[in-house]
DOTIFI-125469 format. One line per field, with one value per residue (C-alpha): residue number from 1; residue in three letters; x, y, z. Coordinates in nm, 3 decimals, padded with zeros to 5 digits. Example, Ala and Ser with C-alpha at 12.3 -4.5 7.8 and 13.67 -1.06 7.14 Angstrom:
# residues 2
pos (1;2)
code (ala;ser)
X (01.230;01.367)
Y (-00.450;-00.106)
Z (00.780;00.714)
//
This chain:
# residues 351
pos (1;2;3;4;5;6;7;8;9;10;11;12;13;14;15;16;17;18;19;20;21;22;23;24;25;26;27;28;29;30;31;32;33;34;35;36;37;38;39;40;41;42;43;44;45;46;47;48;49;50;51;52;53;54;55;56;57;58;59;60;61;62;63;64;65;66;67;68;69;70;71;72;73;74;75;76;77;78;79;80;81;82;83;84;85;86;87;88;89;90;91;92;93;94;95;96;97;98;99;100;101;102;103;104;105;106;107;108;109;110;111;112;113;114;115;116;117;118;119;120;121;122;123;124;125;126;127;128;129;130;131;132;133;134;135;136;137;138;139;140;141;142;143;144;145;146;147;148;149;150;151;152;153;154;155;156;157;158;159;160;161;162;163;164;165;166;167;168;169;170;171;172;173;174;175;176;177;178;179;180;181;182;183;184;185;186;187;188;189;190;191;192;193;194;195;196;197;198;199;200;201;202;203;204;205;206;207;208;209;210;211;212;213;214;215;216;217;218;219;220;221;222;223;224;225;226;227;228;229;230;231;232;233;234;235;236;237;238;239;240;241;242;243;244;245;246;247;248;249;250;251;252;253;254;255;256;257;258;259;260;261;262;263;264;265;266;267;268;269;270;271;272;273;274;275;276;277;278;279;280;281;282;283;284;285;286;287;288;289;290;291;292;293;294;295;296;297;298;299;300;301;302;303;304;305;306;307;308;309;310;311;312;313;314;315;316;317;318;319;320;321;322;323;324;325;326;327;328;329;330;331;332;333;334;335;336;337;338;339;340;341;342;343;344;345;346;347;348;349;350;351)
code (unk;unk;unk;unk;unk;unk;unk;unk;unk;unk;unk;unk;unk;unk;unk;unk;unk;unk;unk;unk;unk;unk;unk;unk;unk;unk;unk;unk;unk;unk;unk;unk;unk;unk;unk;unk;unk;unk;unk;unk;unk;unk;unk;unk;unk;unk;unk;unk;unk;unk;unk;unk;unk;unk;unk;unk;unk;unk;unk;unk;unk;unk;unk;unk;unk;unk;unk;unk;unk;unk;unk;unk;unk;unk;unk;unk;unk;unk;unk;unk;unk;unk;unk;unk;unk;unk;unk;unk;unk;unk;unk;unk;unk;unk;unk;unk;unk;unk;unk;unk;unk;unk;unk;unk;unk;unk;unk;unk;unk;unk;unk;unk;unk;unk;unk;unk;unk;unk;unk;unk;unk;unk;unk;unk;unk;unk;unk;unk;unk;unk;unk;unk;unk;unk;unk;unk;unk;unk;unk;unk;unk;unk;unk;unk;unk;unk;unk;unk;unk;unk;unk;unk;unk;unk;unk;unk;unk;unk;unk;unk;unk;unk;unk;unk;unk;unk;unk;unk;unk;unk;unk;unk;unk;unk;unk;unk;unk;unk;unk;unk;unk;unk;unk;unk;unk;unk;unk;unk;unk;unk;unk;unk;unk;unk;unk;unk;unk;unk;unk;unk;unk;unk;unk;unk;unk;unk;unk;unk;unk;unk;unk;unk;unk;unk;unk;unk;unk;unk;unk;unk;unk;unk;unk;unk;unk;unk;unk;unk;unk;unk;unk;unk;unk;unk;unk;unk;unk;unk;unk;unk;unk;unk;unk;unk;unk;unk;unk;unk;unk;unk;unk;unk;unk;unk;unk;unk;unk;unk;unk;unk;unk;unk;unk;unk;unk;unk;unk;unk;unk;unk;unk;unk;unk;unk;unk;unk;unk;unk;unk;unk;unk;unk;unk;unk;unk;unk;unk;unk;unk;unk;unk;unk;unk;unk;unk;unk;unk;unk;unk;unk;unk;unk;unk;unk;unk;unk;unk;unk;unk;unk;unk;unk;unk;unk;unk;unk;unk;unk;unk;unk;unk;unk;unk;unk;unk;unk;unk;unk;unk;unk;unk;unk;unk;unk;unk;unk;unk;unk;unk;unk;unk;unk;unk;unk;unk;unk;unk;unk;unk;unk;unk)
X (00.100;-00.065;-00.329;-00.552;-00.766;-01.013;-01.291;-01.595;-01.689;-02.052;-02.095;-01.962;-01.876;-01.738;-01.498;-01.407;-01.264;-01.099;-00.750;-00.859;-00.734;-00.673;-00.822;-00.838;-01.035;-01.235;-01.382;-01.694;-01.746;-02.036;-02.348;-02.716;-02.876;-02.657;-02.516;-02.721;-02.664;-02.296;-02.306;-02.440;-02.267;-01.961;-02.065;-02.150;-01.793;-01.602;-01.794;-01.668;-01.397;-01.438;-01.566;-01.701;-01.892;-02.041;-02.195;-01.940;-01.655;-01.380;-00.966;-00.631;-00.505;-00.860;-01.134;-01.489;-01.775;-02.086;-01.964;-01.817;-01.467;-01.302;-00.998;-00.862;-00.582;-00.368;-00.064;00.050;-00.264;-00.519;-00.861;-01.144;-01.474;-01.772;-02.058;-02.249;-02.561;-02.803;-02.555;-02.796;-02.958;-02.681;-02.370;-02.247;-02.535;-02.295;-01.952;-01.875;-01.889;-01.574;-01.438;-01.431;-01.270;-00.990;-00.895;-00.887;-00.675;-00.495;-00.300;-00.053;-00.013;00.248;00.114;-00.292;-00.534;-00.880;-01.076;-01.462;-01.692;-01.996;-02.358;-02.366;-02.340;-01.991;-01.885;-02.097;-01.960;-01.600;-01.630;-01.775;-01.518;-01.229;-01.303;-01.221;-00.937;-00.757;-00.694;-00.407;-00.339;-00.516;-00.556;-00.890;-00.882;-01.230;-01.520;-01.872;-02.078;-02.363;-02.744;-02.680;-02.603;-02.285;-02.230;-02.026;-01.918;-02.206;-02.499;-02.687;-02.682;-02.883;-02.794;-02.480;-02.105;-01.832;-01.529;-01.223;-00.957;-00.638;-00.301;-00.020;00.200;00.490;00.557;00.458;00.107;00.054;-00.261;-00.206;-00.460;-00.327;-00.494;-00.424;-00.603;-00.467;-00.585;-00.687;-00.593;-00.663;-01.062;-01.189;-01.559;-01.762;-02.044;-02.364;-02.764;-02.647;-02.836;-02.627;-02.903;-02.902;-02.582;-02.674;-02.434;-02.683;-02.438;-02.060;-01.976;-02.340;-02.391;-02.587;-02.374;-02.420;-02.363;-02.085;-01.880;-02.047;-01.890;-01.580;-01.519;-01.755;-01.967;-02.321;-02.569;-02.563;-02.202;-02.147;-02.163;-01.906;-01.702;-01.634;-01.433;-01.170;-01.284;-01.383;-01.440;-01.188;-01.306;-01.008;-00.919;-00.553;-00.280;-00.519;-00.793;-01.036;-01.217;-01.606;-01.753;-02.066;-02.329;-02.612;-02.740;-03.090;-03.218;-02.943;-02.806;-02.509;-02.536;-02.266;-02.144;-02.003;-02.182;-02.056;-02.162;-02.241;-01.941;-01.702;-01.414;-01.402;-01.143;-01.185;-00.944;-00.828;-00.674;-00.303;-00.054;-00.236;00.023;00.301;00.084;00.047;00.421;00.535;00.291;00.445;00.826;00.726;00.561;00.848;01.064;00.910;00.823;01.149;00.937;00.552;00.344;00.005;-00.127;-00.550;-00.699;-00.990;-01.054;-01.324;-01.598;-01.511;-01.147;-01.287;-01.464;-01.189;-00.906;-01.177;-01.261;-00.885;-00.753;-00.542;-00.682;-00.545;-00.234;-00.283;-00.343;-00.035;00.155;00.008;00.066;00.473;00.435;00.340;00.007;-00.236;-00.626;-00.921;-01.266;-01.429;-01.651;-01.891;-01.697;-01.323;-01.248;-00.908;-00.832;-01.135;-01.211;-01.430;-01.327;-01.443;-01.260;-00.953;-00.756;-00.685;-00.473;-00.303;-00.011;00.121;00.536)
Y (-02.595;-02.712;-02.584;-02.824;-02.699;-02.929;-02.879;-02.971;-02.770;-03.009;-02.934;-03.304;-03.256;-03.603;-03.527;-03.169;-03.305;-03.613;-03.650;-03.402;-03.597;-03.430;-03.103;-02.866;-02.607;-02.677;-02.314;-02.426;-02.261;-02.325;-02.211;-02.101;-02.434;-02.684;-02.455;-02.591;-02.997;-02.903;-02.727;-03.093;-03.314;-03.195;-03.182;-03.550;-03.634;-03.456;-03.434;-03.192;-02.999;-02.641;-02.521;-02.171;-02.124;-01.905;-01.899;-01.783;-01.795;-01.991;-02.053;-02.199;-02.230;-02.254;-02.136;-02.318;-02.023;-02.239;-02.599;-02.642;-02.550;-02.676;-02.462;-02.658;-02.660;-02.874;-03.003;-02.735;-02.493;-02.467;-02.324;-02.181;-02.159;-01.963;-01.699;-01.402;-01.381;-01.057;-00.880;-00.617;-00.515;-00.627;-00.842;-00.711;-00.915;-01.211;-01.113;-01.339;-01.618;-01.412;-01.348;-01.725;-01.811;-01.543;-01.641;-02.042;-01.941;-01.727;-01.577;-01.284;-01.060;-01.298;-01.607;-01.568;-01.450;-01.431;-01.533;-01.414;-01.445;-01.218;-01.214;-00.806;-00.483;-00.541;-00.186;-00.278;-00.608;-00.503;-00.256;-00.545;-00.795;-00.527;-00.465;-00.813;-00.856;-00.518;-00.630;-00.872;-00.696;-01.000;-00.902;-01.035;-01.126;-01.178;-01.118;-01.130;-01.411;-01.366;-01.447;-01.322;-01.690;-01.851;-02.094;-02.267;-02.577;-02.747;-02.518;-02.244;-01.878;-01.578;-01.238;-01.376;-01.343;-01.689;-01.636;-01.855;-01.756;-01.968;-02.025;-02.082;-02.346;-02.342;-02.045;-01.630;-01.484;-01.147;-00.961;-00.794;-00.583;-00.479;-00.163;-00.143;00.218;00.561;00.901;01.094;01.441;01.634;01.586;01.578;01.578;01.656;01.406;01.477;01.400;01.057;00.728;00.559;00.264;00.255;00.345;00.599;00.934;01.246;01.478;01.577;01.900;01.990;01.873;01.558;01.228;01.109;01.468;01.516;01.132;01.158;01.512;01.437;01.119;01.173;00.822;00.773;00.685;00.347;00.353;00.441;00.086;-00.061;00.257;00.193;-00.125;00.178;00.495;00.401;00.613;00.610;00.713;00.914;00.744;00.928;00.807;00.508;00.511;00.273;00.188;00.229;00.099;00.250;00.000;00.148;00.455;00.612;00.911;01.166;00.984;00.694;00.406;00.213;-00.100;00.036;00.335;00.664;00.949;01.320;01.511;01.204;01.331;01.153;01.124;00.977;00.652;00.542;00.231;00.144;-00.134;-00.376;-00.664;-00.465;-00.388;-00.754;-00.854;-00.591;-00.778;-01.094;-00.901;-00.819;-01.118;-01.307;-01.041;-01.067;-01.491;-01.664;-01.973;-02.039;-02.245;-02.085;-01.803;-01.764;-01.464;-01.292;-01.099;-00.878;-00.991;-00.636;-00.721;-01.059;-00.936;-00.647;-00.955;-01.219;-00.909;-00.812;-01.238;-01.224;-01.407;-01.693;-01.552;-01.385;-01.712;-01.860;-01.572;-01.571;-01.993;-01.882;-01.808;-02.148;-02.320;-02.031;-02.066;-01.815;-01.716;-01.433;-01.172;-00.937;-00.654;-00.727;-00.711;-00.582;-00.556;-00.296;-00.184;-00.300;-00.223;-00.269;-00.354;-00.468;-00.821;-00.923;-01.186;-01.397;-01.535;-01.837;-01.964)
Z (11.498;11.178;10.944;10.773;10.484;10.288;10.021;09.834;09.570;09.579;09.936;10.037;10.420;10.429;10.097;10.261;10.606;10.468;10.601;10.947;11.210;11.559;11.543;11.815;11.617;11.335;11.082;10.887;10.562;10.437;10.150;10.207;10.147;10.350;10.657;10.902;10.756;10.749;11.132;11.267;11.058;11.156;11.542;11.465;11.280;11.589;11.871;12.137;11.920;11.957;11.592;11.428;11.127;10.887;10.557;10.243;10.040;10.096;09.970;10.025;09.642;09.491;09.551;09.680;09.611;09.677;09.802;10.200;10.322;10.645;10.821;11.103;11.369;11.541;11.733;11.978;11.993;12.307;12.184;12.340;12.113;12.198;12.122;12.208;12.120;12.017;11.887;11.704;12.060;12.357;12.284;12.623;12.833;12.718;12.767;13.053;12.839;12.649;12.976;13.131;12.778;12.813;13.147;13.052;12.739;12.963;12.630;12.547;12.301;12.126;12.133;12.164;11.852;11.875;11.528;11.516;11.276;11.292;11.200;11.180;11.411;11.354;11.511;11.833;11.866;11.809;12.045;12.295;12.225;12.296;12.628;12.686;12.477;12.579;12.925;12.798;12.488;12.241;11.912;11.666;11.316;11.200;10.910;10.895;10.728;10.513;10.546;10.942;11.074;11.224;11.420;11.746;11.871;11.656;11.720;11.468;11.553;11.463;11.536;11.718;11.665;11.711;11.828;11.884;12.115;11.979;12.136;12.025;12.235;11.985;11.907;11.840;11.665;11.472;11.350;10.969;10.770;10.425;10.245;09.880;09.866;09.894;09.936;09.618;09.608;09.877;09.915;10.253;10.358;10.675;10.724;10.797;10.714;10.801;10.932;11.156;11.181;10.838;10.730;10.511;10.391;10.320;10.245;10.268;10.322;10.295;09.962;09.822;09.908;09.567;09.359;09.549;09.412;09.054;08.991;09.147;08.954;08.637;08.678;08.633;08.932;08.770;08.782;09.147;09.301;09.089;09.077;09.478;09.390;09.279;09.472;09.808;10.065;10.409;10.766;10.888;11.240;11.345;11.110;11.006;10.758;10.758;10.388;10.369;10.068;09.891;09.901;09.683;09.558;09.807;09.666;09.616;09.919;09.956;10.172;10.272;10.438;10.790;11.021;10.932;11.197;11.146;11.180;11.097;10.860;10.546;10.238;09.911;09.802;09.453;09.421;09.416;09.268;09.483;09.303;09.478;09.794;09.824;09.774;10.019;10.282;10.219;10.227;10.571;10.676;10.617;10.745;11.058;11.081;10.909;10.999;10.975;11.042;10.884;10.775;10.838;10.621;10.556;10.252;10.154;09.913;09.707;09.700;09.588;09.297;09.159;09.188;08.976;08.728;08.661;08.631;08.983;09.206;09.141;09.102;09.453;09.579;09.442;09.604;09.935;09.936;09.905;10.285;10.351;10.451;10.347;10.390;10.499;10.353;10.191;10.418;10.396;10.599;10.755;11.166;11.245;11.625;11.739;11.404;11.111;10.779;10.441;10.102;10.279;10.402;10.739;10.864;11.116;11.073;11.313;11.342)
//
């Protein structure tokens, strides 16, 4: 198969897909202002192609923050495109459409991915998706978008989630997430006062949320929301640990970016060599793939920021583009399999 990415960093659709000839799935990238325009004008430019879109961020060696990015595939991939819609209330009154997809893909483990990008309840939706996917083992590689819109096969969604089930006629598919945070010291908190709706932390271990980080790490309230680029918190899930991100400071409470639930066991994370982190992933990757043919990622909007703030991204870029044809966008939270993370990269890597 073969991964096309194109750009416009004016929001030119026309200048973005030049060269796209073929596709069998086309990802829409897209800003605020022009998502819509872009969503039909690319339904009009290839009608019929199964496509998925969502507002933000998008890369292959550059770049394009506020213009339009394309990601598409071709030669030797069979696609299914689709949606479910209100996520926030019932994704599962939809899940035949998921169903009917997975049965035309008719996918493995090895050689079947499923790509969704979501508009928010990300846990919920997961959760949905999964008891789809599980039945032939499928993993999901996925993000959500910002300003709660996607869209599929040329139509605008609210409160929905895209998805793309992709397979791969030539060859094998794997799901990655890479974590460049560790555990710091032995802390470990009991959740509780919290607001699942709302995502809110009221205390751990029965103390203020927000007393609790300040004296731990010596930062001002001010502080706090920049201070979780290096001292996240992680949900303990088994041998996994899945990043939560502080959001904002409310009252002498945290809120955060993914549910946390009374009782849920949490740690605090500092951040690690994530220049070594990120060449051990690519060690592995091509470890594992001697040959590929693309690699589709999703990195967090956090991860975004620390990389811009310390002068790697670009260099991350440049590394990740050593594997071969390297694209993907920037999201608001990251979707791994069943779980939604924060602060972390995801991927999907073709041979």
């Amino acid at each position: 198969m073969k991964q096309f990415f194109g750009m416009s960093q004016q929001g030119n659709l026309e200048e973005a897909v030049r060269g796209l000839n073929n596709p069998q799935l086309i990802m829409l990238f897209s800003n605020n202002d022009q998502f819509e325009t872009h969503v039909n004008e690319l339904e009009r430019l290839y009608p019929e192609v199964p496509s998925i879109g969502c507002i933000g961020m998008s890369y292959d060696t550059r770049v394009v923050e506020k213009g339009v990015g394309v990601v598409a595939f071709s030669d030797g991939v069979s696609v299914a495109a689709g949606v479910l819609e209100q996520v926030s209330v019932m994704p599962v009154k939809y899940i035949k459409r998921l169903e009917d997809d997975v049965n035309y893909i008719n996918g493995t483990h090895d050689n079947t991915i499923c790509i969704d990008l979501c508009a928010g309840n990300d846990a919920c939706v997961l959760t949905t998706i999964h008891s789809v996917l599980k039945h032939r083992n499928i993993s999901l590689v996925g993000g959500t978008g910002d300003a709660g819109k996607v869209s599929a096969n040329g139509r605008v969604y609210e409160d929905a989630v895209a998805y793309a089930l992709v397979k791969n006629q030539t060859g094998r598919v794997k799901a990655y997430k890479e974590n460049i945070y560790h555990q710091m010291g032995d802390y470990r908190f009991i959740a509780s006062k919290t607001d699942k709706a709302n995502y809110v932390i009221g205390a751990l271990n029965e103390r203020p949320a927000k007393q609790v980080y300040q004296d731990i790490l010596h930062v001002t309230e001010e502080e706090i929301t920049t201070q979780t680029f290096k001292n996240p918190f992680g949900k303990l899930n088994g041998d996994d640990v899945c990043i939560v991100s502080i959001k904002e400071v409310k009252g002498n409470a945290l809120t955060c970016f993914r549910q946390i639930n009374d009782s849920d066991v949490l740690a605090l994370l500092e951040l690690g060599d994530y220049k070594e982190t990120v060449k051990n992933t690519i060690r592995m990757i091509k470890q594992e793939f001697p040959r590929v043919s693309a690699v589709f990622s999703v990195n967090c909007l956090f991860r975004y920021l620390l990389f811009t703030q310390n002068h790697y991204m670009q260099e991350y870029l440049n590394e990740m583009h050593l594997l071969g044809s390297h694209a993907g966008f920037v999201g608001y939270g990251e979707h791994y399999n069943n779980r939604f993370v924060n602060q972390s990269m995801t991927c999907v890597v073709f041979e």
